[in-house]
C-alpha positions in Angstrom: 0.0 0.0 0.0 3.2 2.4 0.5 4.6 1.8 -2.6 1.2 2.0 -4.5 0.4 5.3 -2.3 4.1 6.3 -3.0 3.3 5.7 -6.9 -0.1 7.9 -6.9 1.2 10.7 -5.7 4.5 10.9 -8.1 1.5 10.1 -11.3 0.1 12.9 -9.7 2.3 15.6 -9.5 3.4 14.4 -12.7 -0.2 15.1 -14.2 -0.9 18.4 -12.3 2.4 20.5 -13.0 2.0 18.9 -16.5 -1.9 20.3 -16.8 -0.8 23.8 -15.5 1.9 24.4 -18.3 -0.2 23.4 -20.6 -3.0 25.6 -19.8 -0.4 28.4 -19.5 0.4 27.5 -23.3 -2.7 27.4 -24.0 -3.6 30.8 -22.6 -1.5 31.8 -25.8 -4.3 29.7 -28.5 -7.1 31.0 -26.4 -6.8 34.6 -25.6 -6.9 36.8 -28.8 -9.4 36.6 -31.3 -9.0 34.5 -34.3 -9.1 37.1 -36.4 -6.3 39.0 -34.4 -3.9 36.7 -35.0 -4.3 36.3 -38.9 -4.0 40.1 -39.4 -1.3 40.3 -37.0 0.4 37.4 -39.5 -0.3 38.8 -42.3 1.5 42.0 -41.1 4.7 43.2 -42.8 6.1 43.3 -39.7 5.7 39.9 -39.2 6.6 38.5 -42.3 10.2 40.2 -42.2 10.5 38.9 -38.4 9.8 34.7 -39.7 11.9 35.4 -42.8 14.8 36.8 -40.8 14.1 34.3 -38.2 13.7 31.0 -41.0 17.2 32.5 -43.0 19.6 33.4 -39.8 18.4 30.3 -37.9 18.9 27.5 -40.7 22.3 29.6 -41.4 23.3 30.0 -37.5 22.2 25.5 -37.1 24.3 24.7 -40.3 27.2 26.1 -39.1 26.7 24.7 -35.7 26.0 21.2 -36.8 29.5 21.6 -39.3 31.4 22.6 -36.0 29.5 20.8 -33.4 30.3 17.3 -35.1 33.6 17.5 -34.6 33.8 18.7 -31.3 31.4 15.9 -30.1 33.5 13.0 -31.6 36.9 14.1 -30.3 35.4 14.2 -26.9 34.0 11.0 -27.1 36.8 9.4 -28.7 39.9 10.8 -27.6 41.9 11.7 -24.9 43.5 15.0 -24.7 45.2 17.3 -22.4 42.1 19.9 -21.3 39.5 17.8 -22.4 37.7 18.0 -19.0 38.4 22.0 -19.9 36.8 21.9 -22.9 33.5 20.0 -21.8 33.2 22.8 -18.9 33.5 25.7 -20.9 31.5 24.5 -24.0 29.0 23.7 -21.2 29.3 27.1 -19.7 26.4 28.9 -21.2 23.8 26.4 -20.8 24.4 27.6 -17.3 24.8 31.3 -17.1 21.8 33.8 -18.9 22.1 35.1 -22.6 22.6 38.3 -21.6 25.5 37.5 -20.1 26.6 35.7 -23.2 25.5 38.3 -25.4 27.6 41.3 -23.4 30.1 38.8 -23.7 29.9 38.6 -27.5 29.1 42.2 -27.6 32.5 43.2 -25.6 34.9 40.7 -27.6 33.3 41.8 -31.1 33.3 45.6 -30.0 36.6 47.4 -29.0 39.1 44.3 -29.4 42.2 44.0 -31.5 39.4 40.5 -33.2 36.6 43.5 -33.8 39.3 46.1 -34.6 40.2 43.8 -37.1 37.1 42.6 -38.7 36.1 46.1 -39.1 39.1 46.6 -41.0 38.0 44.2 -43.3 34.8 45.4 -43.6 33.0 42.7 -41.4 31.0 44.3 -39.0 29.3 42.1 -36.4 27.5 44.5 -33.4 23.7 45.7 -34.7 24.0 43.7 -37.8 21.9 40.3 -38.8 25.7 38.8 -39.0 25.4 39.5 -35.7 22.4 37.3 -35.2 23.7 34.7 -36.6 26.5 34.5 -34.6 24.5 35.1 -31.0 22.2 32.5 -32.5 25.4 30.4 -33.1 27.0 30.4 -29.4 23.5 29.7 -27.7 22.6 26.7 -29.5 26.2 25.2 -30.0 26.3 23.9 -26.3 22.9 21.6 -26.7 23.8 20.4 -29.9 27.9 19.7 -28.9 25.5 17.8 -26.1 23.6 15.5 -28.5 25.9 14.8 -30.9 28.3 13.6 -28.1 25.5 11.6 -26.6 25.3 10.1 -29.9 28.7 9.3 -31.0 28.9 7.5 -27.1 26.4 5.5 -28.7 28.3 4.3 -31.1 30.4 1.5 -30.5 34.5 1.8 -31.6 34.3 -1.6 -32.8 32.7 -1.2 -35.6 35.6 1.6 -36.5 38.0 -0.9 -35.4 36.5 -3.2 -37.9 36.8 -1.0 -40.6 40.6 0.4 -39.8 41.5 -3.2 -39.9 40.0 -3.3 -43.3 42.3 -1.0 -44.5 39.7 2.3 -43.9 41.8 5.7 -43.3 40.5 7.3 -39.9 38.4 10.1 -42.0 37.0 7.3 -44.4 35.8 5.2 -41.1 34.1 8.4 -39.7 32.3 9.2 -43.1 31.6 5.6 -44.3 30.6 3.8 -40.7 30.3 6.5 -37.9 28.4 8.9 -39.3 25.9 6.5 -41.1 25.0 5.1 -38.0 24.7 8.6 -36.1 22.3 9.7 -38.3 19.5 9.5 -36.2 21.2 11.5 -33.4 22.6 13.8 -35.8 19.0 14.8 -37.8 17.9 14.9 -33.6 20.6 17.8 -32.8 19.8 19.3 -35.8 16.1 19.8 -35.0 17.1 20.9 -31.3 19.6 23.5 -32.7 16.9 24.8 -35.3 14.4 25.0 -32.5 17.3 26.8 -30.0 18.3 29.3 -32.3 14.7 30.1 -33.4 14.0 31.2 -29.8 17.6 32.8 -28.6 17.1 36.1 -27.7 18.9 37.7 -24.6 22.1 37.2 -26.7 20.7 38.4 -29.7 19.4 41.4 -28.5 23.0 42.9 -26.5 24.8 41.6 -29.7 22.6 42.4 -32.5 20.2 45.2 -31.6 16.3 44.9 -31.1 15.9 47.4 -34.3 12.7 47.7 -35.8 12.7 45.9 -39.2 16.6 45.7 -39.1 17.6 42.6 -36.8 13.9 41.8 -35.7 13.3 38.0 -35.3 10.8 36.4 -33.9 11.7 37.0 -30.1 12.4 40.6 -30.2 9.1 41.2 -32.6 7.7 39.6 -29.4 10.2 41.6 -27.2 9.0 45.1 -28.9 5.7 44.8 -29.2 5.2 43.9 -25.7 6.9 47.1 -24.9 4.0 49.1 -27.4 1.6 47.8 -25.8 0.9 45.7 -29.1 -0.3 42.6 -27.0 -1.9 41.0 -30.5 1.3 41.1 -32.5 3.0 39.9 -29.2 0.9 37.4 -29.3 1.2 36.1 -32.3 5.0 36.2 -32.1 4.5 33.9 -29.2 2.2 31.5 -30.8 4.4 31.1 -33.7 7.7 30.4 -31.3 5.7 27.6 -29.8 4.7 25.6 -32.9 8.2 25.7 -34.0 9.4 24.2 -30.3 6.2 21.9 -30.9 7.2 20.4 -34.5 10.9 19.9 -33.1 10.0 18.1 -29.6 7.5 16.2 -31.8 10.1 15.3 -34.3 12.8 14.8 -32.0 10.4 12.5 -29.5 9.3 10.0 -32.6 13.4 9.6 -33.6 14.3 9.0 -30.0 11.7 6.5 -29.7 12.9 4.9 -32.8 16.3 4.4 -31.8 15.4 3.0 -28.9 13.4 0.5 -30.3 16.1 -0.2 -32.7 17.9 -1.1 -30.2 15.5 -2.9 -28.1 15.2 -4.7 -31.3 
């Protein structure tokens, strides 16, 4: 009777915190009018904020997925003096707020000898949608260096062992056997890095600017309206940030379970 007892009350706290977020969420559906939220879609303003959002957040996940695959098979492959280094400060700002990141970006792209320099080359990162990109880029590199070294732990060396014996290079073994069987991990990270950079936004704004129509994504059109007093557009902003973290946790879900019964298989 403990143990059952013990077992109801976990199911329900489960349940209950589970129903209030999702009625919070829902809040979001319910409130405006139906016809709010069309108009408030159909907006220019809008329109520029998911286009700006769509381009800089498929730009700012392809280059994390090209640097983030590395960096998760060396550390789950190899040893190396700092590794444990590396991990921490990859990790690091999962744990502190964007802002902080952002003022960080903001202070090392600013008045450095690296921002000095890119300005002399005509690159110029502060208030610009390269900006974006990279803020977008540093906030969602530490999840997907996360999956992708999940993934690659997944993978057993004996299979690349196999193929060295065989007569593989190292690269050929990582492209022809490692990486085919991460795919599932790999597409996952993907979605999780689409869905993370979609929604950064305390780095984006220090590094990038909240300008109207300039470096407005999603976020900030959410950001700026709430300061107008523009609660529809807000709104709308909102509802359109949570389909997007809805499709990937959908998609992401329905691969994990597939793996797993793969493996259960």
């Amino acid at each position: 009777m403990e143990g059952l007892s013990f077992r109801r009350v976990t199911i329900a706290v489960a349940f209950l915190f589970t129903l209030f977020l999702f009625t919070a969420i829902a809040t979001l559906f319910l409130v405006p009018r139906p016809g709010e939220i069309i108009e408030a879609l159909k907006s220019e303003e809008m329109l520029y904020s998911l286009k700006l959002s769509l381009i800089t957040a498929s730009l700012s996940t392809l280059l994390v997925i090209l640097v983030g695959v590395p960096i998760g098979y060396a550390l789950s492959r190899f040893d190396f003096p700092g590794k444990s280094a590396v991990k921490s400060i990859l990790d690091l700002p999962m744990a502190f707020p964007e802002l902080v990141l952002g003022l960080a970006l903001l202070l090392l792209f600013g008045k450095t000898a690296l921002g000095e320099g890119l300005a002399e080359l005509g690159v110029k990162v502060v208030f610009t949608k390269l900006g974006i990109i990279i803020a977008q880029f540093f906030t969602a590199l530490p999840y997907a260096v996360r999956v992708i070294y999940t993934t690659f732990e997944g993978v057993s060396p004996r299979y690349e062992l196999v193929a060295r014996s065989l007569g593989y290079t190292e690269f050929e073994t990582f492209r022809k056997v490692t990486l085919p069987m991460a795919k599932d991990g790999l597409f996952a990270s993907t979605i999780i890095t689409f869905a993370r950079s979609m929604g950064a936004f305390g780095a984006v704004l220090i590094l990038a600017g909240g300008s109207y129509m300039n470096t407005e994504i999603l976020p900030v059109t959410l950001y700026l309206n709430i300061s107008y007093g523009n609660i529809g557009m807000a709104i709308t902003s909102g509802i359109v940030l949570v389909i997007v973290s809805f499709l990937a946790i959908l998609l992401f879900e329905r691969l994990e379970g597939g793996r797993d019964a793969s493996v259960r298989g």
